[in-house]
C-alpha positions as a printed NumPy array, in Angstrom:
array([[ 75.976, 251.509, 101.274],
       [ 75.835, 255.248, 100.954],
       [ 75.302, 255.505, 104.925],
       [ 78.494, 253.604, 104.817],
       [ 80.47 , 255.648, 102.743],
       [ 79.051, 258.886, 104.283],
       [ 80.379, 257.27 , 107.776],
       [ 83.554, 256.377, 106.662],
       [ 84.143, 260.103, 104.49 ],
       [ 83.257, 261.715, 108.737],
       [ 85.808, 259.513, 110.254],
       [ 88.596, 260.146, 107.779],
       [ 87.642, 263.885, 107.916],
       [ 87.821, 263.644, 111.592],
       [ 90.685, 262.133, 112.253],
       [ 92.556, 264.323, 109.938],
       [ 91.44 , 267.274, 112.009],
       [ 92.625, 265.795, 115.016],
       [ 95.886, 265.038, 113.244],
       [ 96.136, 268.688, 112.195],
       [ 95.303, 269.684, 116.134],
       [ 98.013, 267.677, 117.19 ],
       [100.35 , 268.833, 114.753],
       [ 99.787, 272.332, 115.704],
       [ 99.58 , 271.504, 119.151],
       [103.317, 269.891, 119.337],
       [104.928, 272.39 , 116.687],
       [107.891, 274.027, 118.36 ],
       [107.299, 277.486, 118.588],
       [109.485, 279.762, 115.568],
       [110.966, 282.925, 116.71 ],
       [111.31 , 285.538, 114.581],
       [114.501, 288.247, 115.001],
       [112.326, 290.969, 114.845],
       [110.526, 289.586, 118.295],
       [113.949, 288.865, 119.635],
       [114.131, 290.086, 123.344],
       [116.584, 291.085, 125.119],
       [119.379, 288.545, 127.231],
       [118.203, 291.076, 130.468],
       [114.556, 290.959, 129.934],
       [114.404, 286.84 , 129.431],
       [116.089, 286.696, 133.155],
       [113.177, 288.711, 134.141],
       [110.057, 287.281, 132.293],
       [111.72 , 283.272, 133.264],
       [108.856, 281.052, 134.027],
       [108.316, 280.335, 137.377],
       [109.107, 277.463, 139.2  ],
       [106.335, 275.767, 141.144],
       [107.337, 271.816, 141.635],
       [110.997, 272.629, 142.318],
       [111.654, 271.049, 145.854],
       [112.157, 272.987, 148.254],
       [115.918, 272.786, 150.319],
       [116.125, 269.839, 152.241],
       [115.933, 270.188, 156.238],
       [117.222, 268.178, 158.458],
       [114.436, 265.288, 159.501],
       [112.211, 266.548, 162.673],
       [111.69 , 263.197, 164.2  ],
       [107.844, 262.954, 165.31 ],
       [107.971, 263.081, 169.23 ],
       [106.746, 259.097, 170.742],
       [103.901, 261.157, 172.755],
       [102.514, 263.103, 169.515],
       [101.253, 259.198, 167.96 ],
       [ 97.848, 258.52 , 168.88 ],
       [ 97.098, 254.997, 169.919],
       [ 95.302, 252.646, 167.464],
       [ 92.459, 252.292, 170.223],
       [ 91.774, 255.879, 170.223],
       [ 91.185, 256.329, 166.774],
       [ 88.988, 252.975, 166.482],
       [ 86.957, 254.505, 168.917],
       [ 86.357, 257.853, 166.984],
       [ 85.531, 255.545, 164.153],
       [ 82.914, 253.97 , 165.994],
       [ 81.668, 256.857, 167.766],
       [ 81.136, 258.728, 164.161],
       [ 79.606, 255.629, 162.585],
       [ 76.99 , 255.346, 165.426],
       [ 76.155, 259.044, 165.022],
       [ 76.082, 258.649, 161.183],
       [ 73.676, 255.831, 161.989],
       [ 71.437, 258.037, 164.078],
       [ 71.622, 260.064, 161.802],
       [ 69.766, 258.07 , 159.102],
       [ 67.566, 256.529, 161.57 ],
       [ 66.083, 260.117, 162.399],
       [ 65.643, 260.823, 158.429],
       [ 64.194, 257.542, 157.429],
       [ 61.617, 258.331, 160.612],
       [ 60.901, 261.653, 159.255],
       [ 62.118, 262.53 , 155.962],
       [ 63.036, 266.8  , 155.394],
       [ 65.057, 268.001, 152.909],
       [ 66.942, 270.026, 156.091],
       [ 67.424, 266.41 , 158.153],
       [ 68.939, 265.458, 154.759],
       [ 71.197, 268.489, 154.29 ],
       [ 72.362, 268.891, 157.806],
       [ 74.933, 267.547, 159.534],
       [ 76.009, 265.309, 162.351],
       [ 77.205, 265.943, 165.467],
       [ 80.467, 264.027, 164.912],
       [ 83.829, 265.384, 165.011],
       [ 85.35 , 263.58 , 161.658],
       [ 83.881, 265.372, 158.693],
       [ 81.917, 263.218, 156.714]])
């Protein structure tokens, strides 16, 4: 029963550090007037933007001759899984630690 009580005591004690973590965490931030800054120095320290989108262009269509067939790239599939293939055959044959770190001749990276 102690063990119990003991448990129970942790978890309450726990959770009311979390709750004080969050608290703290989500507290809007309190400025004081003797920080206050300057109207011409907030333009200048502004956060910076990164995920504002960029100025939309007109749409480049993609030229018919730049798409690559669905036969050629089935066929670099196939090409790399046959040299991945080989590539395991010649390990399990002769397990290295370099066979096992190098890598295959294939042009997709694995």
């Amino acid at each position: 029963m102690e063990m119990l009580l003991m448990g129970a005591c942790l978890s309450m004690f726990g959770l009311a550090v979390t709750c004080l973590a969050f608290g703290a965490a989500t507290r809007p931030e309190r400025s004081a007037p003797a920080m206050a800054v300057k109207p011409e120095l907030a333009k200048a320290a502004a956060p910076a933007r990164f995920f504002v989108q960029p100025p939309v262009q007109a749409a480049i269509p993609i030229a018919a001759h730049a798409r690559v067939p669905l036969e050629v790239l089935l066929l670099q599939i196939e090409n790399h899984v046959r040299l991945e293939q080989a590539a395991v055959e010649s390990f399990l044959q002769t397990p290295t630690s370099a066979l096992l770190h190098s890598r295959t001749i294939s042009t997709l990276v694995n």
